[in-house]
N, CA, C and O atoms as a printed pandas DataFrame, in Angstrom:
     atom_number atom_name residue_name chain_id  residue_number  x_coord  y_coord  z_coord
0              1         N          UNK        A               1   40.862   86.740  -49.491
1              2        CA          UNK        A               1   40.659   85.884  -50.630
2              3         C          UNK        A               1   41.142   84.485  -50.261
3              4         O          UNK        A               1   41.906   84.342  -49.307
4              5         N          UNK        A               2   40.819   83.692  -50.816
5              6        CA          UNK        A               2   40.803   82.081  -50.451
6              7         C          UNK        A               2   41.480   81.468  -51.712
7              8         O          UNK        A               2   41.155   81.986  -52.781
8              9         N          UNK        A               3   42.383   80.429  -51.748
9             10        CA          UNK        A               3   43.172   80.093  -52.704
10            11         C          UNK        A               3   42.966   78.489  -52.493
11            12         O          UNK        A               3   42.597   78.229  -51.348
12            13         N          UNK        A               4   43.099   77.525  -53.217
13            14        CA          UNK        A               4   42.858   76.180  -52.992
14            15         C          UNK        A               4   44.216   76.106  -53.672
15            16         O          UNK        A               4   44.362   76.468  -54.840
16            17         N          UNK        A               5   45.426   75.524  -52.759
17            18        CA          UNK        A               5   46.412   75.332  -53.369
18            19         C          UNK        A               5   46.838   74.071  -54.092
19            20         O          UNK        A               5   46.171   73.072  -53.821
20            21         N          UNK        A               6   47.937   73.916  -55.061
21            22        CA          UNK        A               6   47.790   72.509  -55.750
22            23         C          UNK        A               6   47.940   71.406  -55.217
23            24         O          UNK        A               6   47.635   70.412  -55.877
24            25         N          UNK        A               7   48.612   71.204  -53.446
25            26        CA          UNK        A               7   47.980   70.070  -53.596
26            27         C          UNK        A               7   46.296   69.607  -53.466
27            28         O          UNK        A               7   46.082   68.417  -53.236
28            29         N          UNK        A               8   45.320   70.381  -53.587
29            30        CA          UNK        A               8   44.112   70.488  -53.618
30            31         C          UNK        A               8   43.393   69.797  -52.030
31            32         O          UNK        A               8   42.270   69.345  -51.808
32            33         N          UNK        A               9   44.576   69.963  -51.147
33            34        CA          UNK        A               9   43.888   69.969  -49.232
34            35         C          UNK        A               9   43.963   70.940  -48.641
35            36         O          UNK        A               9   43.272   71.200  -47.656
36            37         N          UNK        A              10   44.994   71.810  -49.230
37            38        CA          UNK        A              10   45.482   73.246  -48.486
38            39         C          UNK        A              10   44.331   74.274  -48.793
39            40         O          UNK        A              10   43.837   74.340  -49.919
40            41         N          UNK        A              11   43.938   75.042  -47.792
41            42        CA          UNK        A              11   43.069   76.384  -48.418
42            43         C          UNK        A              11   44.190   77.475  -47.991
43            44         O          UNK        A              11   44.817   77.122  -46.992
44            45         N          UNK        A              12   44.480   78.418  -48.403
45            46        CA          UNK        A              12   45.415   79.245  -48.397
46            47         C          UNK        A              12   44.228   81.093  -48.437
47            48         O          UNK        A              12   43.387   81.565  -49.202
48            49         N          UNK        A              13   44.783   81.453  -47.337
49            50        CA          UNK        A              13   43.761   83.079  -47.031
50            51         C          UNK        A              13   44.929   83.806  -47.439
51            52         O          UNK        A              13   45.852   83.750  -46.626
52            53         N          UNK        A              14   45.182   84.626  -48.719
53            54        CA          UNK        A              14   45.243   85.481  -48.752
54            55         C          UNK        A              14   45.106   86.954  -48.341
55            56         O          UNK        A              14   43.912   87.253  -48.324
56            57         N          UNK        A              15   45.759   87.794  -48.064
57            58        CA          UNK        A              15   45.686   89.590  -48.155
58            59         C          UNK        A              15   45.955   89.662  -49.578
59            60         O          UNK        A              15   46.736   89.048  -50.306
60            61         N          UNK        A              16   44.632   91.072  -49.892
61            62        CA          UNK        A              16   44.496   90.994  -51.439
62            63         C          UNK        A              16   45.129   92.150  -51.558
63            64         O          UNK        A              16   45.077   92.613  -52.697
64            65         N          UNK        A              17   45.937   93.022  -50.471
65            66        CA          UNK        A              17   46.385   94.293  -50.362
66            67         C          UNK        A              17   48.023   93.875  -51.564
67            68         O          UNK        A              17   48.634   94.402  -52.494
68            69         N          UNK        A              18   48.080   92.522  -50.659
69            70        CA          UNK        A              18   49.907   93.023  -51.123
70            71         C          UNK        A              18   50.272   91.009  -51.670
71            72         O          UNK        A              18   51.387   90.530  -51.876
72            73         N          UNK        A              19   48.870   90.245  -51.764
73            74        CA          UNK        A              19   48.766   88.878  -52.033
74            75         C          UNK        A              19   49.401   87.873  -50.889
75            76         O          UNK        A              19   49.500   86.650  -50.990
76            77         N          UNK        A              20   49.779   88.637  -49.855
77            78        CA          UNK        A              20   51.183   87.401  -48.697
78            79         C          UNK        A              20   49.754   86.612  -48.181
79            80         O          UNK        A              20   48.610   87.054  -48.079
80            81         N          UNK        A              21   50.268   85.363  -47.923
81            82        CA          UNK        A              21   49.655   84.212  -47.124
82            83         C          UNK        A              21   49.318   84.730  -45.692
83            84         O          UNK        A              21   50.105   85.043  -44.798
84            85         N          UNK        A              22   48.034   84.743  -45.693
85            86        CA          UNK        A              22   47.869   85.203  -43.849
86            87         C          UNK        A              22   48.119   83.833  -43.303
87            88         O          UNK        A              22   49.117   83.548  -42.641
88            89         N          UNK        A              23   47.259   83.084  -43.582
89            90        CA          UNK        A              23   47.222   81.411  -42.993
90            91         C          UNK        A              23   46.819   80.327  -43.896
91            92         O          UNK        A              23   46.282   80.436  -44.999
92            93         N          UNK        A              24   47.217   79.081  -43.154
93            94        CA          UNK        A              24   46.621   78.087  -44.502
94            95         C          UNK        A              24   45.661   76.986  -43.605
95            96         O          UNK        A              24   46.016   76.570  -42.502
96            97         N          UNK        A              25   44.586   76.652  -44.166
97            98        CA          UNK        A              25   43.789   75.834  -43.435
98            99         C          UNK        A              25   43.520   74.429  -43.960
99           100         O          UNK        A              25   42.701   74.251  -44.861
100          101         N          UNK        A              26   44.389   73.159  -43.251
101          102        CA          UNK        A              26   44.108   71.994  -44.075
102          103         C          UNK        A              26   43.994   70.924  -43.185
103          104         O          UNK        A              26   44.585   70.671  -42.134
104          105         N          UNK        A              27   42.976   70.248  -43.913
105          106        CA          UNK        A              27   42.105   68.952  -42.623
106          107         C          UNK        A              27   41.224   67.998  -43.890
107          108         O          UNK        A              27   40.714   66.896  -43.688
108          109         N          UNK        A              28   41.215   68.868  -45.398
109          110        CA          UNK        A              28   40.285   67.893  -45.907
110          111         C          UNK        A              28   41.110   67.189  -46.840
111          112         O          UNK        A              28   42.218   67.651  -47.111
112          113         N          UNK        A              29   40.627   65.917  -47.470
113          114        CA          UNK        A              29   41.707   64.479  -47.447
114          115         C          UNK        A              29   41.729   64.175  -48.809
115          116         O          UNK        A              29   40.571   64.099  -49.218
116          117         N          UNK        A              30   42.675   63.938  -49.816
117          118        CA          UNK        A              30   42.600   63.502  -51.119
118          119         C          UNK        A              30   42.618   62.293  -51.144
119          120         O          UNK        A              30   43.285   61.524  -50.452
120          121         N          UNK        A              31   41.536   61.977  -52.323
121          122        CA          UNK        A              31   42.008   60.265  -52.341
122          123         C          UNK        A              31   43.085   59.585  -53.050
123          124         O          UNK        A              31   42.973   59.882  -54.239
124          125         N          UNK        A              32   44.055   58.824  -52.866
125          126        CA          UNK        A              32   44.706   58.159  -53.394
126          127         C          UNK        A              32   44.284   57.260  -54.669
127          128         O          UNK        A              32   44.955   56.274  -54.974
128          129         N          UNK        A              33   43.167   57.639  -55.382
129          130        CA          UNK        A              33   42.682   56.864  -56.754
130          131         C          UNK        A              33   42.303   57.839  -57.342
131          132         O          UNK        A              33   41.228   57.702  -57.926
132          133         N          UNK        A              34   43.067   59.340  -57.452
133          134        CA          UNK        A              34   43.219   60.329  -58.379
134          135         C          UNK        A              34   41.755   60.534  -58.745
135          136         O          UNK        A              34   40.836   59.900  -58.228
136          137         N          UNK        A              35   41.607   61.510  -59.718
137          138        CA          UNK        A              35   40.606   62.402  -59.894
138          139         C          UNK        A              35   40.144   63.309  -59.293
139          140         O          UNK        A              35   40.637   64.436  -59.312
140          141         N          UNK        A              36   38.931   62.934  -58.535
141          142        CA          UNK        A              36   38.901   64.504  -58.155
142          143         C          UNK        A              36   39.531   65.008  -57.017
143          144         O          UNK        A              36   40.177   64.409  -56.158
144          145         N          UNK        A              37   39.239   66.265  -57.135
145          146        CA          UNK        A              37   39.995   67.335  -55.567
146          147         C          UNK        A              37   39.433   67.201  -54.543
147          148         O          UNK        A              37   38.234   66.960  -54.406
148          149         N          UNK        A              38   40.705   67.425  -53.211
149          150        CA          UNK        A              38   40.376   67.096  -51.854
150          151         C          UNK        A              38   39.229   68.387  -51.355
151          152         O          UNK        A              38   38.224   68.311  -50.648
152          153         N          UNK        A              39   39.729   69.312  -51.906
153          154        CA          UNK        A              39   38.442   70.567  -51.253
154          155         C          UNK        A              39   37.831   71.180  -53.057
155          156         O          UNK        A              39   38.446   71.507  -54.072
156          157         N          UNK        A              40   36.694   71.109  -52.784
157          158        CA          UNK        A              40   35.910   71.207  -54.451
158          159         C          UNK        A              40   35.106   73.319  -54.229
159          160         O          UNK        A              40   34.548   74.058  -55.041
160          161         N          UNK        A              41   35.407   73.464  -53.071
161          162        CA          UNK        A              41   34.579   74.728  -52.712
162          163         C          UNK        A              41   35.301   75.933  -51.725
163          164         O          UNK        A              41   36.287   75.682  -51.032
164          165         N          UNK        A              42   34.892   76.778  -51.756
165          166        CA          UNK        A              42   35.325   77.578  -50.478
166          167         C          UNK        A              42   34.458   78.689  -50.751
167          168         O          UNK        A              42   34.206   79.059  -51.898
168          169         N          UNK        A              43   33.893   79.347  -49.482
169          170        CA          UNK        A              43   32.690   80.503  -49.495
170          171         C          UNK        A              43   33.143   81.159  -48.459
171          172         O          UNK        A              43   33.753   80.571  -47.566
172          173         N          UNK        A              44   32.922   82.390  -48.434
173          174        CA          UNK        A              44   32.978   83.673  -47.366
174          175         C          UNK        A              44   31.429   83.608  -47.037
175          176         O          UNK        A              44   30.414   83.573  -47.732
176          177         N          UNK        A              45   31.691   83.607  -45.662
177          178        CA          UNK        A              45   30.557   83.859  -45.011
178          179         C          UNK        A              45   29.850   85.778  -45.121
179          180         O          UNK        A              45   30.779   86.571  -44.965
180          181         N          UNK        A              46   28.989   86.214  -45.262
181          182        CA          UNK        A              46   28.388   87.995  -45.410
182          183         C          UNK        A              46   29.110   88.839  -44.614
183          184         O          UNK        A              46   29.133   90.009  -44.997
184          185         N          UNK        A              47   29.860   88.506  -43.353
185          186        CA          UNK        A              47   30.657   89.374  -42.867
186          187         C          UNK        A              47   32.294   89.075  -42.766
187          188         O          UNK        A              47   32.943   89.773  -41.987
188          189         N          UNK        A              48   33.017   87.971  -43.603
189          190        CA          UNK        A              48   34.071   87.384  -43.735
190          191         C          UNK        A              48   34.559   87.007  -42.322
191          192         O          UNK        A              48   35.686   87.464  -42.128
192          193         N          UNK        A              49   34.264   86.592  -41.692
193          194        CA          UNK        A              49   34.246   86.230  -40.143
194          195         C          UNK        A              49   34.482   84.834  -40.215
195          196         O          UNK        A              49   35.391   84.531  -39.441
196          197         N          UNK        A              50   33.972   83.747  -40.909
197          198        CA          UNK        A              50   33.821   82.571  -41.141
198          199         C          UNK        A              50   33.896   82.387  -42.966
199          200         O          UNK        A              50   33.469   83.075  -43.893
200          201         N          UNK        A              51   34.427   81.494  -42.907
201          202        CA          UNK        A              51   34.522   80.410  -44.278
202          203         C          UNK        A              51   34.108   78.960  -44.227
203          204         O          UNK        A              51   34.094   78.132  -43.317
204          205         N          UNK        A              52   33.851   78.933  -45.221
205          206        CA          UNK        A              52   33.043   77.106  -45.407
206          207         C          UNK        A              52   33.702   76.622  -46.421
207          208         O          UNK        A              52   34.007   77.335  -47.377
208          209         N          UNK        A              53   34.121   74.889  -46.318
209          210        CA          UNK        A              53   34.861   74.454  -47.490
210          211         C          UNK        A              53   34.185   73.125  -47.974
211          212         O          UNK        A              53   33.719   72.439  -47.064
212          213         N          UNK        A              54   34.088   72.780  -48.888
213          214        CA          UNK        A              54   33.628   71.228  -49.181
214          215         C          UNK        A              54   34.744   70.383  -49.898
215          216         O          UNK        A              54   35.347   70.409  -50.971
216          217         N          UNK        A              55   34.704   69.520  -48.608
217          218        CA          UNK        A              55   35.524   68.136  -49.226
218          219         C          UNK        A              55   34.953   67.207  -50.064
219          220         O          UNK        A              55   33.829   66.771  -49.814
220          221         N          UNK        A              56   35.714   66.767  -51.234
221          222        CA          UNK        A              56   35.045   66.538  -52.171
222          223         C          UNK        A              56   34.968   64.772  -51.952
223          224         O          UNK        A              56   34.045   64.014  -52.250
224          225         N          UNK        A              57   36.430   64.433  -51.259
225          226        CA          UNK        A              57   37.081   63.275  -51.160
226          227         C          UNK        A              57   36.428   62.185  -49.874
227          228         O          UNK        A              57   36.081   61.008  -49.783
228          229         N          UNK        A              58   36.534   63.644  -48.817
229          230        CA          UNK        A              58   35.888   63.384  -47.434
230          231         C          UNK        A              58   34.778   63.608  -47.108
231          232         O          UNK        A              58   34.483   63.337  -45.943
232          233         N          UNK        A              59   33.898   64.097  -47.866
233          234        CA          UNK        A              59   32.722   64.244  -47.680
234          235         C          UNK        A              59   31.865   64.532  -47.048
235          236         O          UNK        A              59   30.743   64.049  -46.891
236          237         N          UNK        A              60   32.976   66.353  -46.155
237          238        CA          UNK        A              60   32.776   66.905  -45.111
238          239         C          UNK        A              60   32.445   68.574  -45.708
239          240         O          UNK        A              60   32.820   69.075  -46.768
240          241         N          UNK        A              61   31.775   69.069  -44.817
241          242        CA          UNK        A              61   31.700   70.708  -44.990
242          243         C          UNK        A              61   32.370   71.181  -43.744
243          244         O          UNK        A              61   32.259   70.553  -42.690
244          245         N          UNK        A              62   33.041   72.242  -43.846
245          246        CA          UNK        A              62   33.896   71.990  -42.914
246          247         C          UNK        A              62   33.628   73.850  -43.197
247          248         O          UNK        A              62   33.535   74.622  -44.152
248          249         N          UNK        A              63   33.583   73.900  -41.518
249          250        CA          UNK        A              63   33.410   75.628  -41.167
250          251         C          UNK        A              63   34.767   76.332  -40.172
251          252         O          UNK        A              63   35.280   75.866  -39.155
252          253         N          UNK        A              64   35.052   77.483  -40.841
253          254        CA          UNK        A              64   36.356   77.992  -40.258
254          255         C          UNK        A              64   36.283   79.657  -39.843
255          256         O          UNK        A              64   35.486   80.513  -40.226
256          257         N          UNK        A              65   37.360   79.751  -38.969
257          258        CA          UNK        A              65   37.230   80.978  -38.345
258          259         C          UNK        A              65   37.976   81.786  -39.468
259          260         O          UNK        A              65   38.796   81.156  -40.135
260          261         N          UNK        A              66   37.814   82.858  -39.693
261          262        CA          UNK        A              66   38.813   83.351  -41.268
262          263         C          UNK        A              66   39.599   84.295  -40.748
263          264         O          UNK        A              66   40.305   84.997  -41.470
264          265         N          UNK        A              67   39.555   84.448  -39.096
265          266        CA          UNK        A              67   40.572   85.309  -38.440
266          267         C          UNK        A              67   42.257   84.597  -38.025
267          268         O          UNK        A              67   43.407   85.034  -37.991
268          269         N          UNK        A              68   41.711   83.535  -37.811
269          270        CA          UNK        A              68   42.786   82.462  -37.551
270          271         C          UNK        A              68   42.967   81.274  -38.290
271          272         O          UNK        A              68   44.022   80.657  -38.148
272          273         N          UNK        A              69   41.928   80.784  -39.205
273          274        CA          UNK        A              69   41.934   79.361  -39.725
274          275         C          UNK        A              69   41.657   78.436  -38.570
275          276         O          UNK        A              69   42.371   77.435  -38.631
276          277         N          UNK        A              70   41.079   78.451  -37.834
277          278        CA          UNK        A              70   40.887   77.634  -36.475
278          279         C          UNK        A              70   39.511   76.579  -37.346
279          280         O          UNK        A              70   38.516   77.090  -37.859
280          281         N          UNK        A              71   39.719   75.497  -37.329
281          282        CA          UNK        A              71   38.603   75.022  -37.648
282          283         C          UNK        A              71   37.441   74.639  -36.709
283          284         O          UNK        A              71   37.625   73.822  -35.806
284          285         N          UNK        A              72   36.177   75.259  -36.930
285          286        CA          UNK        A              72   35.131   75.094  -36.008
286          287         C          UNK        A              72   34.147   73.715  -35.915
287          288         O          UNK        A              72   33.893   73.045  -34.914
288          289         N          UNK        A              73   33.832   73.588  -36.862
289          290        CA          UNK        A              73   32.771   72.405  -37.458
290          291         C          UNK        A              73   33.218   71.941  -38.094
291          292         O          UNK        A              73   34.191   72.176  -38.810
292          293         N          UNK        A              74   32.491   71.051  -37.943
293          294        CA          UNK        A              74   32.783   69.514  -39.337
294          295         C          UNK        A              74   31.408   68.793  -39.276
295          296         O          UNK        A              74   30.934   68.477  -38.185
296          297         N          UNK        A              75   30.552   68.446  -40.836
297          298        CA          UNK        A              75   29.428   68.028  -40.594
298          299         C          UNK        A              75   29.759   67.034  -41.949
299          300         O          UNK        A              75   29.843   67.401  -43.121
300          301         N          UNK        A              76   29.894   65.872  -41.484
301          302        CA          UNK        A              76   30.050   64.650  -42.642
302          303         C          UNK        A              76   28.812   64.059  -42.891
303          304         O          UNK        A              76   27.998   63.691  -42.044
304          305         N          UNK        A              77   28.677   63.959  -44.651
305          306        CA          UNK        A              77   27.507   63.323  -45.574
306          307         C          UNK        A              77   27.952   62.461  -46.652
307          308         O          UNK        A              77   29.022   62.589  -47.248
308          309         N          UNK        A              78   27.267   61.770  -46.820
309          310        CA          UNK        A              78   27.259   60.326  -47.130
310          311         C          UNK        A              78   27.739   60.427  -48.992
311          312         O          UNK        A              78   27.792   59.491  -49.790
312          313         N          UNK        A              79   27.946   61.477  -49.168
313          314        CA          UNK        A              79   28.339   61.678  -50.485
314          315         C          UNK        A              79   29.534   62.810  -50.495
315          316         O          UNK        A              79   29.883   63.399  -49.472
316          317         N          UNK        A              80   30.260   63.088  -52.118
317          318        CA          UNK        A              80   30.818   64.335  -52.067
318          319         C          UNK        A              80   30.120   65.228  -51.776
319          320         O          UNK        A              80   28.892   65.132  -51.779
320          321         N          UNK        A              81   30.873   66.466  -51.408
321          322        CA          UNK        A              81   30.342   67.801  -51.054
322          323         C          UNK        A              81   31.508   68.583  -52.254
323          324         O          UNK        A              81   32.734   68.669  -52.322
324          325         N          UNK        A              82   30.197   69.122  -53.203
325          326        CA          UNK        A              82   31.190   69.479  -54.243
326          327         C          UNK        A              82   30.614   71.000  -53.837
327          328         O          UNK        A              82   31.763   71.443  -53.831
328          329         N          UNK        A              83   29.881   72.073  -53.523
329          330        CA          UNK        A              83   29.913   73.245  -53.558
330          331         C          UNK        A              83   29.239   73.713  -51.834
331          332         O          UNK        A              83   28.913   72.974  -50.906
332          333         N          UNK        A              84   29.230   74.710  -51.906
333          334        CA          UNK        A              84   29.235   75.271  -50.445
334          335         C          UNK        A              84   28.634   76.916  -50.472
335          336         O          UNK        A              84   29.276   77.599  -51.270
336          337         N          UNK        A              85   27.667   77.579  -49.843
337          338        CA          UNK        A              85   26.991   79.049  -49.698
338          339         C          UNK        A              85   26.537   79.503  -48.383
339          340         O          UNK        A              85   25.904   78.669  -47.736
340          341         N          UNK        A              86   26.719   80.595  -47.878
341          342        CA          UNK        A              86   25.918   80.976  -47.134
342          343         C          UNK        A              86   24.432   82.025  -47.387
343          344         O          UNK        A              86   24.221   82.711  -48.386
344          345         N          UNK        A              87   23.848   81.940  -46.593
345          346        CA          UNK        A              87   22.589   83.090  -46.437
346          347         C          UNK        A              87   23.665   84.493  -46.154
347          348         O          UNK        A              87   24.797   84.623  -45.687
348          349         N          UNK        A              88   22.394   85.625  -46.839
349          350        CA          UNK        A              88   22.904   87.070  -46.127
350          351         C          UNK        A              88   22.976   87.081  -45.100
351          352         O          UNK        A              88   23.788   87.911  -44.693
352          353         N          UNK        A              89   22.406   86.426  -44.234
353          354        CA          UNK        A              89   21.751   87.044  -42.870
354          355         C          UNK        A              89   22.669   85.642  -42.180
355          356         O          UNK        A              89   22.678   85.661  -40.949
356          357         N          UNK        A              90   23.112   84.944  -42.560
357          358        CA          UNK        A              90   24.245   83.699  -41.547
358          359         C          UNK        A              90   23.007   82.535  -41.269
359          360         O          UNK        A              90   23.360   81.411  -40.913
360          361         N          UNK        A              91   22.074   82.732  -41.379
361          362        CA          UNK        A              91   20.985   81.818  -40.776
362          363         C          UNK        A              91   21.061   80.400  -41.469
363          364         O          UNK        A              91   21.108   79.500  -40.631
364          365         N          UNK        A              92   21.085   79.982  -42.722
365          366        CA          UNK        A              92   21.652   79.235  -43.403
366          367         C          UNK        A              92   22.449   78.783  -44.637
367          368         O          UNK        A              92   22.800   79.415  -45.633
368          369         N          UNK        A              93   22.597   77.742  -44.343
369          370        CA          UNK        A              93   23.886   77.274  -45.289
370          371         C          UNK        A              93   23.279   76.262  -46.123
371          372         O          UNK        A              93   22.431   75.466  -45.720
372          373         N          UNK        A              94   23.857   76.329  -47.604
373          374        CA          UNK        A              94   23.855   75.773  -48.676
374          375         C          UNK        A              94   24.975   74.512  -49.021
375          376         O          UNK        A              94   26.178   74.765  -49.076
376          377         N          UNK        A              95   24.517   73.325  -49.213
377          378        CA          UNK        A              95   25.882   72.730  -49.576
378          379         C          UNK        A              95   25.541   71.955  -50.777
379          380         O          UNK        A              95   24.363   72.229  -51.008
380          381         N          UNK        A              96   25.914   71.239  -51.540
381          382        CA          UNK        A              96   25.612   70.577  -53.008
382          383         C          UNK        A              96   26.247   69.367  -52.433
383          384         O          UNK        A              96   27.042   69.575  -51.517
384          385         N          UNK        A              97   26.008   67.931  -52.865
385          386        CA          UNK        A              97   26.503   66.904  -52.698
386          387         C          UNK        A              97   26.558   66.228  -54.062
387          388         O          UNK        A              97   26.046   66.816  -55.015
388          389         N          UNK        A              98   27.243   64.821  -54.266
389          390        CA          UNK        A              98   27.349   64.254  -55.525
390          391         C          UNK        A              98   26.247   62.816  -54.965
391          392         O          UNK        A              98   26.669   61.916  -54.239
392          393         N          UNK        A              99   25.293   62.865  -55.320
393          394        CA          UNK        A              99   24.409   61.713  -54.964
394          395         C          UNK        A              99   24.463   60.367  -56.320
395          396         O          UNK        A              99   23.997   60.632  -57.428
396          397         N          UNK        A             100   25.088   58.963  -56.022
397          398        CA          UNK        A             100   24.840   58.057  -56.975
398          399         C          UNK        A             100   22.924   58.100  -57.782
399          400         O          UNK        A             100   21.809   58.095  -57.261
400          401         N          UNK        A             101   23.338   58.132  -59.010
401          402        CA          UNK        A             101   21.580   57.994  -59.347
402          403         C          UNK        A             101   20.897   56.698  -59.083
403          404         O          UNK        A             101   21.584   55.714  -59.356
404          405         N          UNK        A             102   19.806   56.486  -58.654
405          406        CA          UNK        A             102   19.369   55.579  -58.930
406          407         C          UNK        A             102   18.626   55.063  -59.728
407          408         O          UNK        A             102   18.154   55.970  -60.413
408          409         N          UNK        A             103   18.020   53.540  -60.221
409          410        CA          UNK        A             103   17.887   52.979  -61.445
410          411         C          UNK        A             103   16.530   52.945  -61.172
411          412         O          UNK        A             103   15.744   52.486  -62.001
């Protein structure tokens, strides 16, 4: 299980056996002009092997090993990354961004 802790950069992996902290995984960045959260997402990949997180602040999706918290990827977009999914099959990934509207 995946926990977004309060200061909202930490991802925290749980064991749901007995709740102890296996590891904590943190790289994505809050902004200093308050509001929103540094990580807005977190997804299990179909075989829990990998996790995906979206920075909301940094405006990164950011892919992790869920055996170690080792971070693998980092793919930065030009907006927030407020949600995050994988496919059944691992083939692809889903991410949501916050796009300004235009007039």
């Amino acid at each position: 299980m995946a926990w977004i802790s309060q200061d909202d950069v930490t991802i925290e992996i749980l064991n749901v056996a007995d709740w102890h902290v296996l590891f904590t995984a943190k790289s994505h960045i809050k902004s200093d002009q308050g509001g929103a959260a540094g990580v807005a997402d977190v997804a299990f990949g179909p075989d829990s092997t990998l996790f995906a997180s979206a920075g909301y602040d940094d405006k990164t999706m950011r892919l992790w090993d869920a055996a170690n918290g080792d971070a693998l990827f980092t793919l930065r977009r030009n907006a927030a990354v407020e949600a995050v999914a994988f496919s059944p099959n691992y083939i692809d990934m889903i991410m949501t961004t916050r796009s300004p509207r235009h007039a």
